[in-house]
N, C-alpha and C positions, 0 to 999 in steps of 0.2 A: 766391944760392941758400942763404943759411945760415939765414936762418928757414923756410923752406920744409923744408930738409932737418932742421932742428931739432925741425919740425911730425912729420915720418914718424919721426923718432924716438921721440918721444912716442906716435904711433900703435901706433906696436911696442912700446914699453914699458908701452900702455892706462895711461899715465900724465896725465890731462889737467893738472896742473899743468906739466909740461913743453909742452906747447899750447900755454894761456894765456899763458906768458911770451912767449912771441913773437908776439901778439896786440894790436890795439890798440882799447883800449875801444870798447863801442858798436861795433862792427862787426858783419857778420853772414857766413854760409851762403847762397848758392843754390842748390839741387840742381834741376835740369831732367831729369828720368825718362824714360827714353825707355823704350817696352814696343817688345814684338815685333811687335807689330800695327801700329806709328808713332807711335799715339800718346802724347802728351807732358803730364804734370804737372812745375809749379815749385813748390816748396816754399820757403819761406825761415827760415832760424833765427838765433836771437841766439846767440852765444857759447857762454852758458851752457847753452843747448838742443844746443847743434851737440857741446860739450864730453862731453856727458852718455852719450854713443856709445862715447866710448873711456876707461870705468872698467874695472879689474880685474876680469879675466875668465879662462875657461879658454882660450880660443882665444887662439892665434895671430895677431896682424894682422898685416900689410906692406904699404905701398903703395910702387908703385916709379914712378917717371915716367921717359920717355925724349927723348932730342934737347929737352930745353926751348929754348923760344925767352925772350930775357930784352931785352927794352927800357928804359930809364933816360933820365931827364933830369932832370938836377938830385937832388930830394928825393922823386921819385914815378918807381915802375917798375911792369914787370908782367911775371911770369913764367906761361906757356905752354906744355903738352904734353900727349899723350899718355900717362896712365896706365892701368895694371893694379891691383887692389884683390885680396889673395890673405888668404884665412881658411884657418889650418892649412895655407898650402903649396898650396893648391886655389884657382883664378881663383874670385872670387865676383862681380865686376865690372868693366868698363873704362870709360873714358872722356874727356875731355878736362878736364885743369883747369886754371884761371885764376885766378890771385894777383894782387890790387893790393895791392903796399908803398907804404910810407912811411916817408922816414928821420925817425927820431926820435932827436935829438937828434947822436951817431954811431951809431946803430942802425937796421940796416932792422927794419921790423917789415910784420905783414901786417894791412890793413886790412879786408879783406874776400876771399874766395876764394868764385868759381862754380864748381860740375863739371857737366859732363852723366853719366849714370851708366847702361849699357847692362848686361844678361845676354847678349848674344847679340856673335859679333863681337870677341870676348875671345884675345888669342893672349898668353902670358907672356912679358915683357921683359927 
């Protein structure tokens, strides 16, 4: 859980330099959008696209995840849960997210993260 929670540090701090360190090249974003209606757009971002969300700003972020589930084998894992995404202290979305690490070198790092990301269906954790 330490790049993962190094990641929500960073989010909070709208520091993407703290992000990036726990990143591993060439990696990406997939966000799957789910609307109120059902349906569904994926988005996909590089890095440096997906980084560009969390610069210094007036607002507040926090994301908080709950119960993750964490599988490993060897030098590839993947962390799993249910989050909440809170602007200023206010739900602004939930959803589930998905981290594949990779240990590099003695460091996990993350390779690539999915979320799904709803407005509706939102309870704070």
């Amino acid at each position: 859980m330490r790049p993962v929670n190094a990641v929500f540090a960073g989010i909070a701090a709208r520091d993407p330099a703290v992000i990036d360190a726990e990143l591993v090249a060439g990696g990406s974003a997939t966000i799957v959008t789910v609307r109120a209606d059902g349906s569904r757009t994926i988005q996909r971002s590089s890095w440096p696209e997906a980084l560009a969300h969390f610069r210094p700003g007036p607002e507040k972020f926090e994301e908080r995840l709950s119960d993750p589930a964490i599988e490993s084998d060897g030098s590839v894992a993947v962390v799993w849960g249910n989050y909440v995404f809170l602007i200023d202290g206010k739900v602004h979305h939930c959803g589930i997210d998905h981290f594949d690490l990779v240990r590099d070198g003695n460091r996990w790092k993350i390779a690539n993260v999915t979320f799904s990301e709803r407005m509706t269906g939102c309870a704070v954790q």
